[in-house]
N, C-alpha and C positions, 0 to 999 in steps of 0.2 A: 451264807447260803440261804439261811433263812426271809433275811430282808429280800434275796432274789425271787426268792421264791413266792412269797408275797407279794410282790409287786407285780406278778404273772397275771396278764387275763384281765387287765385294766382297762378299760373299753369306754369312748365318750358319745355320744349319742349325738353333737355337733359334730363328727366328722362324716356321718353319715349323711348329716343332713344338708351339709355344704357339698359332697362330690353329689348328692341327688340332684341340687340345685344348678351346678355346673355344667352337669349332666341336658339338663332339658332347657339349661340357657344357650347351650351351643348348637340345640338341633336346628334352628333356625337360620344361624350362620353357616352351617355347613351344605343346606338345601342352596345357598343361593351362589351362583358360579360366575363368572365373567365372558363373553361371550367369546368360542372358539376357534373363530378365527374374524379376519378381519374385513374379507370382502363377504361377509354374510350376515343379514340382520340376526338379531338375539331375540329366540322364543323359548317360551319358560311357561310353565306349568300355574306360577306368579300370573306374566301375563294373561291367560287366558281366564283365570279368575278375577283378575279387574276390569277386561272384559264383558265378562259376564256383568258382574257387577253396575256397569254403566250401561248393558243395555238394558238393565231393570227399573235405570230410576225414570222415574217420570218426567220428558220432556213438555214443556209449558212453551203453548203458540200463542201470539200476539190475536188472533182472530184476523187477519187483514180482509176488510171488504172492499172485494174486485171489481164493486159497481161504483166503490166512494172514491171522489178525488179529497188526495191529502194534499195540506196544505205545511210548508215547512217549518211550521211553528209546530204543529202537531206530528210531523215525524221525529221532531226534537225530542219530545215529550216521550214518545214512544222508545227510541235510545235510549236515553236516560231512566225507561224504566225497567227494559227487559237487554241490555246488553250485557253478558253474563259479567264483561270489564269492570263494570262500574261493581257486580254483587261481590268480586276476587278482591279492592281495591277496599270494599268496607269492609270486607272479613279481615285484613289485614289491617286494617286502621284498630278494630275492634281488638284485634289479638295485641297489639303494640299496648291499648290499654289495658288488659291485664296484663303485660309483662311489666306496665309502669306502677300498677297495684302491687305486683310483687316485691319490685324494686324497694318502696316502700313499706313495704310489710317488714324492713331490718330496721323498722322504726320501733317496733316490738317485740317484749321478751318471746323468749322458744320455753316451750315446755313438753317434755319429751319421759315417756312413758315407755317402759320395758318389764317383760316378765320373762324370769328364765327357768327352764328345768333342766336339771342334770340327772345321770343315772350312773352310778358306778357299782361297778362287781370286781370283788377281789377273791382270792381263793388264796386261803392260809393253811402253811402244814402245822398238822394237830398228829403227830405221832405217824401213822401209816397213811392217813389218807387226806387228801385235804379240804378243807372248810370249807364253802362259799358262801359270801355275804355279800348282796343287795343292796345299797341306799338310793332314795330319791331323793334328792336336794329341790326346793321352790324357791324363787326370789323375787324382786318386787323393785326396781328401781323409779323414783320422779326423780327428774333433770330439770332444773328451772336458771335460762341463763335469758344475760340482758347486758350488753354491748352501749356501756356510757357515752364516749368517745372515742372515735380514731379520727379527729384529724382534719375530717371534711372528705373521707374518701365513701364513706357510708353517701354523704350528701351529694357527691361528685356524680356514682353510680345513680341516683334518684331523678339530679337531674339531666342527667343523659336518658335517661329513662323517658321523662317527661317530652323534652327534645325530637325520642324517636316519635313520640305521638305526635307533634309538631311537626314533623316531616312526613310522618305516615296519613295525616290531614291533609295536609298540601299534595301530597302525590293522589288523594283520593278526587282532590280539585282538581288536577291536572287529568286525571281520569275521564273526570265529566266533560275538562274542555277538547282531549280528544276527540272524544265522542262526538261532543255536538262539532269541531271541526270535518271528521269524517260524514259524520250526516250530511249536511252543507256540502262537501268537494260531492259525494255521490249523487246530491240531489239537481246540482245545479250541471254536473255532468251528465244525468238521465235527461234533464231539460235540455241539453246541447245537442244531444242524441237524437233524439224525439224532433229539435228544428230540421235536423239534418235529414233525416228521414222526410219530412215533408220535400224540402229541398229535392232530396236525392228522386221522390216522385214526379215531381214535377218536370226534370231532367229526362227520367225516364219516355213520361208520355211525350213529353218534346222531342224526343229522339227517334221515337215507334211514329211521330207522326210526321218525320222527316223521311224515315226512311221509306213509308205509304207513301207519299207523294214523290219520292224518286222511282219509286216501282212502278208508279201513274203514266211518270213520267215516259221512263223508260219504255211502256208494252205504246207510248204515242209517238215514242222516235223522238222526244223532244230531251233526253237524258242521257247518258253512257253508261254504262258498267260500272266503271270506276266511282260515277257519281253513287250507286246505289251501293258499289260495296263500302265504301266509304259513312254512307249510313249506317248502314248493318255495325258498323265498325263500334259507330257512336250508340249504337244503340245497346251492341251487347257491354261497352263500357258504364255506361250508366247502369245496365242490371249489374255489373260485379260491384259496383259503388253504392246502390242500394243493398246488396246484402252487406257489404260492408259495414254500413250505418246500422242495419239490420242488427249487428252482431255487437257492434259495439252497445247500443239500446240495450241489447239483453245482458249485456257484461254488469254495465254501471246498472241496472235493475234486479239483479244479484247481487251485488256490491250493497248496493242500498240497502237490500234486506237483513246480508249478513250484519251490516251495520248496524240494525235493528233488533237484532238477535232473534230473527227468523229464518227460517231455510229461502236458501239462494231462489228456490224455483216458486216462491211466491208471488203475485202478480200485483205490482203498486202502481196507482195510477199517481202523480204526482198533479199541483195543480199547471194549468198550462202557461206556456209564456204572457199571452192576451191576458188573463184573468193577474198577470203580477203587477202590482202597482210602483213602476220605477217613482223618485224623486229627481224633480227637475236640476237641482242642485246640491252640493255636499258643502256642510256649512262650515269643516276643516278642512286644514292645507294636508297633503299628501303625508308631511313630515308629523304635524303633530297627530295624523292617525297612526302612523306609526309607531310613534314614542307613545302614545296612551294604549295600544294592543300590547307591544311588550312588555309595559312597564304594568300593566293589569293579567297580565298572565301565572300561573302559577308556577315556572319554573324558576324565576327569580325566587320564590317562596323557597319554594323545594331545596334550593342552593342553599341560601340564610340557614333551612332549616339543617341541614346535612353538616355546615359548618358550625352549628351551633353543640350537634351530635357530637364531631370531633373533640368540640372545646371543653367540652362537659366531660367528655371519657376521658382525656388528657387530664385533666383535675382529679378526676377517680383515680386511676390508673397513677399517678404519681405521690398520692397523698395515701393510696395504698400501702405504700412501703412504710409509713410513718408507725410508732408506736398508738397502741390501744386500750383501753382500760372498761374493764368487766366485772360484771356483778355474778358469781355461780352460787346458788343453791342446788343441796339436793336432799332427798329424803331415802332410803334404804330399808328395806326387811331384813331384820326388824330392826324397832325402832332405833332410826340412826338419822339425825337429820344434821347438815353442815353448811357455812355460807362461807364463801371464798372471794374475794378479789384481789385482784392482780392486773400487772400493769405487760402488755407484749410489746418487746422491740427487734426487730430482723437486725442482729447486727453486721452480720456477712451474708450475701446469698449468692457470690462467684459475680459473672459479668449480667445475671437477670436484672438488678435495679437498673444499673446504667442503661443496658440495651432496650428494657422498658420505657424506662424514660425517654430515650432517645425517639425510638419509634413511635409513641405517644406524641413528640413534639413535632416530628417529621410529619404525620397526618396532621395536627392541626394546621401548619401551614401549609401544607399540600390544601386543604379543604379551604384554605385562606384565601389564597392565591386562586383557586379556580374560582371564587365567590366573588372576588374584586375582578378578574377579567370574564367575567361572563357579559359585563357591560359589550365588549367588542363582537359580543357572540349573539348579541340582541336581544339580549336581560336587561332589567332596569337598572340602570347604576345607579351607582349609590350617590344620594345626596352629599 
């Protein structure tokens, strides 16, 4: 009864500290709900604070002057410097490079530092009443480990690492030739716009000055009816085809801008058809402009690169199961300092290696097989 007794009133000061911590790590998750029904958008509390957010930050305009004609080399320029595509494309190139810095980072030992405090209170029967007694315990642990060998799965994961910056480069190129392809279709479609319009004017006054001389005609007996409404006909057809043109001019003149990464209702003068200087002749055949456009584009890259991803994580990923061998030290309060090596090998782990394996080899030749027939798809084949 004694020892029971004794043992009452035993209290750790990490249990407190882990339901606090529990405690204020779930208020987050329980704030955020799924939206309640299904024909109705999802508004949240959330939303409207990102909201706000985004209309604080500072949007940055191109300055476009609406007295200057631009020329397509210089709306190229303009693309590639403010389309926000291209700033998402290097944040992400960027970020794959520190994920390739980390990757590497298991090129070097860990040293990991700990200090703990404990508190325990006991309460001892001392004849009628009982005792209570207070300790504070401090400790002090260094951790120093360093990973010899495993196998090439260390190396595997590194270079898949590298790889993704390989592909996250090439998507960043493919980025830019978006771009300057949408610049191009918007500018030489604002150009089409813009001929049509003249056209569609010209139609117009052709037709208003058709339908005046059957009206001439008509009040001198030398016209019918028919002939003049027959005018009218033509006349009010060329005005819906002028606004037509009208409309589409201002579509592809939005288009362009957004292109640009300025607001749509900006006003670009592009330069005019007269002012462009065609070439009398094109000094390749049809075929090899083709084959040197695909074969210089960057999604053949992108492919090589994504396959290169798979092949590298298939290497990790299966030479992961492999045994490893490690160097631990550590040091302790007080002085207590110990060095360990040891050799780890997974001897069973149910059907995870096989089904790893599997689905590791399954993606590399899935990433295989799309990388050799992209040829048909109008990627570069492979030499």
């Amino acid at each position: 009864m004694a020892a029971f007794f004794a043992m009452r009133g035993r209290q750790n000061i990490f249990h407190s500290i882990i339901l606090l911590a529990s405690t204020f790590s779930a208020r987050p998750l329980l704030a955020q709900t799924a939206p309640f029904s299904p024909d109705r958008p999802w508004h949240s509390a959330q939303e409207r604070e990102i909201a706000s957010e985004a209309a604080r930050l500072s949007e940055s305009r191109l300055g476009i002057e609406p007295d200057r004609t631009y020329s397509l080399a210089e709306l190229i320029d303009l693309a590639e410097a403010h389309n926000p595509e291209t700033r998402v494309a290097w944040e992400r190139a960027r970020a794959q490079v520190a994920a390739s810095g980390v990757a590497r980072s298991e090129l070097y030992p860990t040293l990991a530092a700990a200090a703990l405090s404990q508190t325990d209170r006991f309460e001892i029967l001392l004849g009628p009443i009982f005792a209570r007694e207070t300790t504070q315990s401090f400790g002090g642990t260094l951790d120093l480990r360093y990973l010899v060998f495993d196998f090439g799965g260390r190396s595997g994961r590194i270079g898949a690492a590298a790889a993704d910056v390989l592909a996250s480069n090439f998507a960043f190129n493919d980025t830019h030739r978006r771009i300057i392809f949408q610049a191009e279709q918007t500018y030489y479609r604002l150009l089409n716009a813009s001929g049509q319009e003249v056209a569609a004017r010209a139609s117009l006054t052709n037709a208003e000055t058709v339908q005046q001389s059957a009206e001439e005609r008509l009040k001198q007996g030398l016209a019918t009816l028919p002939d003049v409404l027959e005018a009218s006909s033509a006349t009010a057809l060329a005005r819906y085809e002028l606004q037509a043109v009208l409309g589409a001019e201002d579509i592809a003149r939005g288009d362009l801008a957004a292109a640009l990464g300025d607001l749509p209702n900006v006003a670009i003068h592009p330069q005019p058809l007269e002012r462009l200087s065609i070439p009398d002749s094109v000094e390749d055949t049809v075929d090899q402009a083709i084959q040197r456009a695909f074969c210089g584009t960057s999604r053949s890259t992108r492919a090589v690169g994504r396959s290169t991803i798979g092949s590298r994580q298939g290497e990790g990923g299966a030479r992961g199961f492999l045994s490893q061998f490690g160097i631990e030290r550590g040091a302790e309060r007080p002085v207590a300092v110990w060095t360990a090596a040891g050799v780890s090998l997974g001897l069973y782990g149910g059907p995870e290696r096989r089904v790893s394996c599997c689905a590791e080899l399954d993606s590399f030749r899935w990433r295989r097989t799309k990388k050799s027939s992209g040829a048909g798809r109008g990627e570069c084949p492979r030499s």
